[in-house]
C-alpha positions in Angstrom: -3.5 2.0 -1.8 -6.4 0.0 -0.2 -6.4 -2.1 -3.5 -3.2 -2.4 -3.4 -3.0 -4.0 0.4 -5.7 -6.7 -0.9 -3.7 -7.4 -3.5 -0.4 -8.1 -1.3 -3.2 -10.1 0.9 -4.4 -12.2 -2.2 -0.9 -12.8 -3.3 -0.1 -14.0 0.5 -2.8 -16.4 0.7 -2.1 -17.7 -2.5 1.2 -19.1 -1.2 -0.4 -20.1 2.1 0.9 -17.2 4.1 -1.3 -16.3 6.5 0.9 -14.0 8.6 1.9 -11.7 5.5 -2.3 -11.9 4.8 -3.3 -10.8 8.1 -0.8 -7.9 7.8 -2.3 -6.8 4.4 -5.9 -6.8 5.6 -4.7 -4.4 8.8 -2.8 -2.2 6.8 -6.2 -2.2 4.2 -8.5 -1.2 7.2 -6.0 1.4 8.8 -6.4 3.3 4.7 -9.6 2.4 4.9 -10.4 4.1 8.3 -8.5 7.1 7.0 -10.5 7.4 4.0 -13.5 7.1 5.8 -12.2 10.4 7.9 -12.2 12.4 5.0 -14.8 14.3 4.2 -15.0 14.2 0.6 -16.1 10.5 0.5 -19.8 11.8 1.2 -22.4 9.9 -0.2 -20.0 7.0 -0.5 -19.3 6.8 3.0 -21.8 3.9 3.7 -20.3 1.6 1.4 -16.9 2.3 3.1 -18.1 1.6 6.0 -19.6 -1.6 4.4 -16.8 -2.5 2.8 -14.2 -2.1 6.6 -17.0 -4.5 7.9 -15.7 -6.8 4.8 -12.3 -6.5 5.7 -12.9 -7.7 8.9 -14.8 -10.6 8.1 -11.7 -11.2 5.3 -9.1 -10.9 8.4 -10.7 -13.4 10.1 -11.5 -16.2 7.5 -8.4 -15.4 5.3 -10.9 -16.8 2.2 -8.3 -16.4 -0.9 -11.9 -16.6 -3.0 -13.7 -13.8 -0.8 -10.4 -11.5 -1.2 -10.6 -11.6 -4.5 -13.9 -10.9 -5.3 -14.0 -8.0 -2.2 -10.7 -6.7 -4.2 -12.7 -6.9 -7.5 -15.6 -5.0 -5.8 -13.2 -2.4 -4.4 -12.0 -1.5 -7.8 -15.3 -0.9 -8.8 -15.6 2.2 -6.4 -13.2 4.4 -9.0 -14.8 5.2 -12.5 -11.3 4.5 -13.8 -9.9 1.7 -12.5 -13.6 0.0 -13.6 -13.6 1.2 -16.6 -10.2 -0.6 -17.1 -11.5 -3.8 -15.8 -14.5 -3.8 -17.8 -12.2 -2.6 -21.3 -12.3 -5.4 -23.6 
């Protein structure tokens, strides 16, 4: 869902709205904070951490280039959904 959010924020930017964008990336760092909560995440809970800092710094600059390279980056947390990228 978190990769979904930075999508809707890419897709905003793209079409130079900001507003919609800014809404993405808070609805991104609510999952993200509710990820981090969960226990499971473990060892990976520094680079979530890492990555909400990120999300912040996105919020603020609203970088269309920076989104999608932190969205790429994301993806790269799930064995699957990289494995899909990286398919070819």
């Amino acid at each position: 869902m978190i990769s979904n959010e930075l999508n809707r924020a890419v897709n905003a930017l793209r079409t130079d709205h900001s507003a919609d964008a800014e809404k993405c990336f808070e609805r991104a760092m609510e999952l993200t904070d509710l990820t981090v909560a969960d226990t499971r995440w473990g060892n990976g809970l520094k680079e979530l951490l890492r990555f909400r800092e990120v999300l912040g710094e996105l919020f603020l600059s609203k970088d269309l280039r920076l989104t999608q390279l932190a969205l790429a980056t994301f993806l790269t947390f799930d064995i699957d959904a990289y494995n899909m990228l990286h398919d070819t």
